[in-house]
C-alpha positions in Angstrom: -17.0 19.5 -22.0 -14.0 21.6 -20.8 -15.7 22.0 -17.7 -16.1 18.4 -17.0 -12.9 17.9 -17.9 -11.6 19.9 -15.0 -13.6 19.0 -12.5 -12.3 15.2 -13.3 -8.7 16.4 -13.2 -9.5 18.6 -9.9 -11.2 15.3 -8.6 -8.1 13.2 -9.2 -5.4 16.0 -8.1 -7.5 15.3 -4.5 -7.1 12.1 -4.2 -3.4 12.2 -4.9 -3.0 15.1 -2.4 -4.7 13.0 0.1 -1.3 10.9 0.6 0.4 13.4 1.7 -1.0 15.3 4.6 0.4 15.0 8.4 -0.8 12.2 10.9 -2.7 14.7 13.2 -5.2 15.4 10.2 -5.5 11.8 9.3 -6.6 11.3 13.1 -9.2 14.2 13.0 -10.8 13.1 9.6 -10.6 9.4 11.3 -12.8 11.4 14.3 -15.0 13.2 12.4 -16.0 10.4 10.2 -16.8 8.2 13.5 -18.7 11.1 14.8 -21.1 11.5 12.0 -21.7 7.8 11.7 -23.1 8.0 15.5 -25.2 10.7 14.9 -27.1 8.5 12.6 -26.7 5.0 14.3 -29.8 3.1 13.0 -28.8 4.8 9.1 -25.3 3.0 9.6 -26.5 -0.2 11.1 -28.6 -0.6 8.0 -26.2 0.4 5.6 -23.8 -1.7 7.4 -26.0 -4.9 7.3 -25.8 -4.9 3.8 -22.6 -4.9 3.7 -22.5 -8.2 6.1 -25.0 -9.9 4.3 -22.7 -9.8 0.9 -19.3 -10.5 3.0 -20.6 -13.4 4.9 -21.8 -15.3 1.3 -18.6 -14.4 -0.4 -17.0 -16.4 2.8 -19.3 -19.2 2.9 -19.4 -19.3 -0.8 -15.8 -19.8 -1.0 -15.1 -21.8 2.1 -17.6 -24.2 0.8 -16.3 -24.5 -2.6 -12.6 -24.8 -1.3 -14.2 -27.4 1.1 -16.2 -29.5 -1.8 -13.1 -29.4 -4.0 -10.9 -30.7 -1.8 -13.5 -33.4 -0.5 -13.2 -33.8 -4.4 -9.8 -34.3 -4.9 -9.8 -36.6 -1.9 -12.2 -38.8 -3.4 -9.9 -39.5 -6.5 -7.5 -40.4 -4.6 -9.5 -43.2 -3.3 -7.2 -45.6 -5.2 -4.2 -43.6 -5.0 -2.5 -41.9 -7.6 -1.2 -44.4 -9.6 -4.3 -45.9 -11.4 -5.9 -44.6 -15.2 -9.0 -45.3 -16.0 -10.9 -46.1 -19.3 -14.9 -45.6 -19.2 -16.9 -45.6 -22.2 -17.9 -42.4 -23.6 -20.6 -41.0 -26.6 -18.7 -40.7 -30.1 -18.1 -37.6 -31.0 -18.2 -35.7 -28.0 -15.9 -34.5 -25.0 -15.8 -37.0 -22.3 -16.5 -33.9 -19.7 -19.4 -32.3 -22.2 -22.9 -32.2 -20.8 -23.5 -34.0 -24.5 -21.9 -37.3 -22.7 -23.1 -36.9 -18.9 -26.5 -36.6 -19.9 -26.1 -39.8 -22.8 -25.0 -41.9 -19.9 -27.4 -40.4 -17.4 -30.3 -41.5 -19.5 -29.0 -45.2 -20.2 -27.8 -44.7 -23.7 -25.6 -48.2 -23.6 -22.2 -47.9 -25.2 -21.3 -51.5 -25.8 -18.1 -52.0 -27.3 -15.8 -51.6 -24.1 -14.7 -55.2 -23.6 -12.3 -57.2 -21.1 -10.5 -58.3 -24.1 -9.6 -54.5 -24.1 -8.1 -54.8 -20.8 -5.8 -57.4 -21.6 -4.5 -56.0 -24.6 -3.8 -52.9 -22.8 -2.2 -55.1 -19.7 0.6 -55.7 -22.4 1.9 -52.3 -22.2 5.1 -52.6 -20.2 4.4 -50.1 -17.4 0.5 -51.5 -16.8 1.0 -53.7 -13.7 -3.0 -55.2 -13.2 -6.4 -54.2 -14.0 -10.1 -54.7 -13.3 -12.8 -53.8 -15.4 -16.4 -53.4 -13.9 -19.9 -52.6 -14.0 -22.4 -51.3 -11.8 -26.0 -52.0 -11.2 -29.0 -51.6 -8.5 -31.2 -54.3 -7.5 -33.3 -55.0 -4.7 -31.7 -57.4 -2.4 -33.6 -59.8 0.4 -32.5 -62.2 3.5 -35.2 -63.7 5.2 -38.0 -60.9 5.3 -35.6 -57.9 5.1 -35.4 -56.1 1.6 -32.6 -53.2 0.8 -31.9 -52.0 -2.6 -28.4 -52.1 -2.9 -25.8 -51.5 -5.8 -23.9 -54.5 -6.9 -20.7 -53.3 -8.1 -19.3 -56.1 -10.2 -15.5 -56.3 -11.0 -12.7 -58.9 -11.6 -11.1 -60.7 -8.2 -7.7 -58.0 -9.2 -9.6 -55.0 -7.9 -8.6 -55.7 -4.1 -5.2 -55.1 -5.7 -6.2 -51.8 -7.6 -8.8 -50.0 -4.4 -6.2 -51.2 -1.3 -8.8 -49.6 1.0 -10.9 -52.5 1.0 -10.1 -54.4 4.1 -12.1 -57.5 4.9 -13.7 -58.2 8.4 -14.9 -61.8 7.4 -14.8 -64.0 4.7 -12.8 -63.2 2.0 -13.2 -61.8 -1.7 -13.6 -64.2 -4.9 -11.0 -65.5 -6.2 -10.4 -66.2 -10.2 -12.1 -69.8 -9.9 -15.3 -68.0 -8.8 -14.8 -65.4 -11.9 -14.1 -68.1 -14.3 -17.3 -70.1 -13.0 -19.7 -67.2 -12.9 -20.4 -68.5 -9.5 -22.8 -66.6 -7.8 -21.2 -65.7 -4.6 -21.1 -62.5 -3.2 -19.0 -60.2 -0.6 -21.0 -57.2 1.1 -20.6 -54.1 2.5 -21.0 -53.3 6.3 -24.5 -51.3 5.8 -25.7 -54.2 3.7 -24.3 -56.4 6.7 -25.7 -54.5 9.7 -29.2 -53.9 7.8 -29.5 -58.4 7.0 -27.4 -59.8 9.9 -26.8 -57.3 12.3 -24.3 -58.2 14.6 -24.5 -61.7 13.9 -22.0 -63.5 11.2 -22.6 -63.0 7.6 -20.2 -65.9 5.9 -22.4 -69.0 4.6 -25.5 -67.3 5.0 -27.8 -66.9 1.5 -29.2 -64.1 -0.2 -31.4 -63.4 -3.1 -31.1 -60.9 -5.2 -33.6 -60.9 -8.9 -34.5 -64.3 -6.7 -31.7 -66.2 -7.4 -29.5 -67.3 -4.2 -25.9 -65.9 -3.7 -23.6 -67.2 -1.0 -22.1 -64.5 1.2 -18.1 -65.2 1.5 -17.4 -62.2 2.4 -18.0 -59.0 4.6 -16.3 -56.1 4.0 -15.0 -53.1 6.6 -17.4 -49.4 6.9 -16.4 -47.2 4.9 -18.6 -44.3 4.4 -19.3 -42.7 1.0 -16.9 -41.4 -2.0 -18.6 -38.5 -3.8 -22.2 -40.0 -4.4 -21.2 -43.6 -4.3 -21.9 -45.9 -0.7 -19.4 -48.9 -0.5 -21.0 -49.8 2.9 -24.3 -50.4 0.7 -22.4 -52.4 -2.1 -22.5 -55.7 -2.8 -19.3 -56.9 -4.4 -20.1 -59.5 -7.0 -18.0 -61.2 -9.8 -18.2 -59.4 -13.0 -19.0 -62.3 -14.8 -21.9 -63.6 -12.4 -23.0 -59.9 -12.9 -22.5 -59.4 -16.7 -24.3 -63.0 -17.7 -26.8 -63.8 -14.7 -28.0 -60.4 -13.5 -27.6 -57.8 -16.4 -27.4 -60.2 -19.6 -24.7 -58.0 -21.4 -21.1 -58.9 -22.7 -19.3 -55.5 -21.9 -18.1 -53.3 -19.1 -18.6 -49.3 -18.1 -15.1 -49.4 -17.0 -11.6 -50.6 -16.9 -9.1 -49.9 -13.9 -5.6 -49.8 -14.5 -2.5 -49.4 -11.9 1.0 -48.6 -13.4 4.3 -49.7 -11.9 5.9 -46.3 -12.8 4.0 -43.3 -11.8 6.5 -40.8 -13.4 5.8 -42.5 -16.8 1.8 -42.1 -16.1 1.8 -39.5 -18.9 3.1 -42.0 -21.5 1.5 -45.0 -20.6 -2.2 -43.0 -20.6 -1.1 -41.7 -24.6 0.2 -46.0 -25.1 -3.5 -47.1 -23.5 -5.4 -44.6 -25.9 -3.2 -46.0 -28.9 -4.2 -49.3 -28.1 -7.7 -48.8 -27.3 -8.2 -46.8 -30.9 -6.5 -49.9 -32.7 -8.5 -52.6 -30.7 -11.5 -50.3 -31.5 -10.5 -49.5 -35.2 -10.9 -45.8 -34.4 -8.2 -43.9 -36.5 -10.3 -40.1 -36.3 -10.2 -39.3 -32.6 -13.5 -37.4 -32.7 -15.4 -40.2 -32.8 -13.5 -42.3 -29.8 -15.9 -44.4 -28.1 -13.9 -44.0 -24.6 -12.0 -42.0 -22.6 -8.9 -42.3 -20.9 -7.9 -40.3 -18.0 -4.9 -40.3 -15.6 -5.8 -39.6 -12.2 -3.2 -36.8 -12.2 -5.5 -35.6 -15.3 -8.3 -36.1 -13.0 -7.4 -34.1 -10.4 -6.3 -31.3 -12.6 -10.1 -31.1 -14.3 -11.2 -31.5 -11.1 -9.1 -28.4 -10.1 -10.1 -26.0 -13.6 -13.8 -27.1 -12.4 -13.9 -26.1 -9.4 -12.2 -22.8 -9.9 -14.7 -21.9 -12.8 -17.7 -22.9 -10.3 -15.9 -20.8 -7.2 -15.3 -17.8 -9.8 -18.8 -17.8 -10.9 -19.9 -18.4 -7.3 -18.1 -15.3 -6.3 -19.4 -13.2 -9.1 -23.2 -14.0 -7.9 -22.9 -13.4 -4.6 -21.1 -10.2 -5.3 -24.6 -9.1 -6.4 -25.4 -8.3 -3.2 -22.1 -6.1 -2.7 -23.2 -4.4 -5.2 -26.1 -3.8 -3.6 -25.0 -2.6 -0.3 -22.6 -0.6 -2.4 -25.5 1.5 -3.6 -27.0 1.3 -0.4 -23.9 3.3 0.8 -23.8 5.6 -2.3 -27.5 6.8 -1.2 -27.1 7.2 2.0 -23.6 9.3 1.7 -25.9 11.7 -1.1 -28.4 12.2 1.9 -25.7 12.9 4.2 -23.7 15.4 1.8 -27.4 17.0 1.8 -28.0 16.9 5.5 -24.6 18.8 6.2 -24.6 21.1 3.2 -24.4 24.1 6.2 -21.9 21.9 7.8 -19.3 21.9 4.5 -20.0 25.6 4.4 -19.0 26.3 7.6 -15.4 24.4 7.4 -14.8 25.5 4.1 -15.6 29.4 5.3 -12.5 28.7 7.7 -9.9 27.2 5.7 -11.1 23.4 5.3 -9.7 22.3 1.7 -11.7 20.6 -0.7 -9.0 17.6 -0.7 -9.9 17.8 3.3 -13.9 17.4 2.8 -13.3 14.4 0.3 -11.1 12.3 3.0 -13.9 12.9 5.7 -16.8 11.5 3.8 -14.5 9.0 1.7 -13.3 7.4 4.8 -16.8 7.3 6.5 -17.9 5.3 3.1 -14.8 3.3 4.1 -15.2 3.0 7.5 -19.2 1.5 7.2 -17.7 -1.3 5.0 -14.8 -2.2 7.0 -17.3 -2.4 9.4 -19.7 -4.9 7.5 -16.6 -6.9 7.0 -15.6 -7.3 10.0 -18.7 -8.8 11.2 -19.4 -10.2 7.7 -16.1 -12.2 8.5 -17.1 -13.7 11.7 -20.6 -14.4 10.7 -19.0 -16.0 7.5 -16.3 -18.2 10.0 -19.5 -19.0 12.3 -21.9 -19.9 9.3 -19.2 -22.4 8.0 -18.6 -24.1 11.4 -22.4 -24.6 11.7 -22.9 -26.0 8.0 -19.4 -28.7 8.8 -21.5 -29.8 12.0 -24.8 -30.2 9.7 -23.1 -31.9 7.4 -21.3 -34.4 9.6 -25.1 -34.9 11.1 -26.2 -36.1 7.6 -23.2 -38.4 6.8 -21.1 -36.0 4.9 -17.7 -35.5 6.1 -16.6 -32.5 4.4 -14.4 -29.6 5.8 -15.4 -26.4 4.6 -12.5 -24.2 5.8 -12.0 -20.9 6.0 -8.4 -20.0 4.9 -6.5 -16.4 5.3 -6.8 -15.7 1.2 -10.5 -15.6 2.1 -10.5 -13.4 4.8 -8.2 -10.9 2.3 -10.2 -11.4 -0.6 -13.2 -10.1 1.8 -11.7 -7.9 3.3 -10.5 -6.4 -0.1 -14.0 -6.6 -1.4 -15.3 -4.7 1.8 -12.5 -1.5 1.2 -13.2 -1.6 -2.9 -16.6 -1.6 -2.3 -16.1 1.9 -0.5 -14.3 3.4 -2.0 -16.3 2.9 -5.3 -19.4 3.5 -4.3 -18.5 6.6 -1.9 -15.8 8.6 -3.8 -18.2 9.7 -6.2 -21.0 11.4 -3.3 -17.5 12.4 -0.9 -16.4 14.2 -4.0 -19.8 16.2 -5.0 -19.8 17.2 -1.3 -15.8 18.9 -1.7 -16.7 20.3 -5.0 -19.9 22.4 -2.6 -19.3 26.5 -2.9 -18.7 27.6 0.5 -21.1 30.5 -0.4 -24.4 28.6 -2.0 -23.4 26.0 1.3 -24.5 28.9 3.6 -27.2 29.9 2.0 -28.8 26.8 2.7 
């Protein structure tokens, strides 16, 4: 026990004395170290490929989830940042709990969100207009052309509420055609292109659950927003949708935008007051909705991510790990190999603080090395996967920013030094004497 204890405290009294040697030693250990690693150049190359392997997924782990977050973030500002929306949510759970994703995911119908719950939240002073909506899939025909589409039904206000929809015919319904349930539709530009082509879309007829809608409308591309095509929507009113199409009396969601976004905070707490006495809900826990800022939005969006990225990280740090103990093996067979060597230097005057450095910074070295290249594979790997991406219709950036590159860099040098102070230590702790002899 005593004995252990002092070879501990000699091992740490070495690598304090390390700091403080002259620049000429620090050059010849650099030397030596790159020497040794030649000798053995298909040993380092393989020990060094671990180490690339484990740098270049920590990169394109973490450039790809800086790159989806951000996509993300971007996508909830579709509307802007002025806008709160209610949805309706499973009693009793969290609105973010995999209890209420997977409810709604299997069609469990929560039925008491109603419009007349938009307009007695519209009496809130800061609430300036609203839309409530639902959404649904059906297959849609012109002439001998089918496409399943989804008909995104909402009140003639949400032009007001997404400003990004920006009409190249036509134009949207209008309250009459809300109050009339008239069965009149405005499409998106895939929807267009796939039933009319080039041609004019305006006053032509479609059928959709082989009723005929009039097309008064044709809306500009606009790609994708997280998982949702608006060039594949049909815009439809929300009453033509709710009473001829789905047969229901309530709505998935409700769309506010506030006059005042410094008071956003407030007026979400004033929405969730009114929404628990319209709903005569006076024990939270068992709200039937959720309200959520789009500042509060953003910041889940944000604690999401960076639990996903963290736990990302942590997995592919697995194979660190392993080229770690790839390194720790391969600095024990090379602390055998030159058992004579250590003998020899030690025999004239090479100090045990002197042996550590060598085979510490030769550990060091190999995974600087590795993240180098592990850095410009990682760099190369993400530029390839943006181009594949934008191939498939997915416009995200996954960047690489200089807080990567450190973090890797970091991980490269840690992994060293951990897994080759312990075998550069053994090999300065070798008995000049029993080193000869062998």
């Amino acid at each position: 026990m005593i004995k252990n204890h002092k070879r501990f405290r000699n091992f740490f009294h070495s690598l304090l004395h390390m700091t403080v040697r002259s620049p000429h030693e620090w050059v010849v250990v650099f030397r030596l170290a790159f020497r040794n690693l030649r000798a053995n150049k298909l040993r380092t190359a393989l020990t060094v490929l671990g180490i690339v392997i484990g740098i270049t997924s920590v990169i394109i782990v973490m450039a790809g989830g800086t790159g989806l977050k951000n996509y993300v973030l971007g996508q909830v500002d579709v509307f802007g940042t002025d806008y709160i929306q209610v949805e309706v949510k499973v009693p009793g759970v969290s609105e973010t709990s995999s209890e209420n994703i997977s409810g709604r995911g299997t069609g469990l119908a929560i039925t008491t969100l109603k419009e007349k719950d938009a307009e007695a939240v519209a009496k809130i002073p800061n609430v300036k207009t609203w839309s409530a909506g639902n959404i649904d899939q059906e297959l849609v025909s012109y002439s001998d052309v089918n496409k399943r589409v989804i008909l995104f039904g909402v009140n003639p206000t949400y032009t007001e509420i997404d400003r990004q929809i920006q009409m190249t015919e036509g134009s949207f319904f209008t309250e009459g055609d809300e109050a009339s349930a008239a069965q009149v539709v405005v499409i998106g530009a895939g929807v267009k292109k796939s039933f009319f082509g080039e041609g004019d879309a305006v006053g032509k007829n479609i059928k959709i659950k082989s009723q005929g809608y009039r097309v008064i409308g044709a809306v500009k591309e606009r790609g994708t927003a997280g998982f949702f095509n608006f060039d594949d929507a049909i815009y439809i009113p929300l009453k033509t949708l709710n009473k001829k199409l789905m047969g229901i009396d309530y709505v998935q969601f409700i769309t506010f935008k506030v006059k005042d976004t410094s008071r956003i905070e407030e007026t979400t707490v004033d929405i969730r007051e009114v929404m628990r006495r319209e709903h005569d809900i006076t024990n939270p826990d068992k709200e039937d909705f959720s309200v959520m800022s789009a500042t509060e939005g953003k910041e889940l969006v944000d604690k999401v991510f960076g639990t996903i990225n963290y736990l990302l990280l942590a997995l592919t740090s697995i194979s660190l790990i392993v080229g770690g103990v790839g390194i720790m093996n391969v600095m024990y067979v090379a602390v055998t190999e030159r058992t004579h060597e250590i003998g020899l230097r030690k025999a004239v005057g090479a100090s045990n603080s002197g042996i550590l450095r060598q085979f510490l910074f030769e550990a060091i070295i190999v995974t600087l090395l590795g993240g180098a290249v592990g850095i410009v594979l990682g760099i190369v790997a993400t530029y390839l996967l943006n181009s594949f991406l934008v191939r498939l219709g997915f416009f995200l950036q996954f960047s690489v920013p200089m807080s990567t590159i450190l973090v890797a860099v970091g991980f490269s040098a840690v992994t060293g030094i951990i897994f080759g102070i312990y075998p550069a230590w053994k090999a300065s702790q070798l008995s000049p004497i029993e080193a000869l002899r062998k």
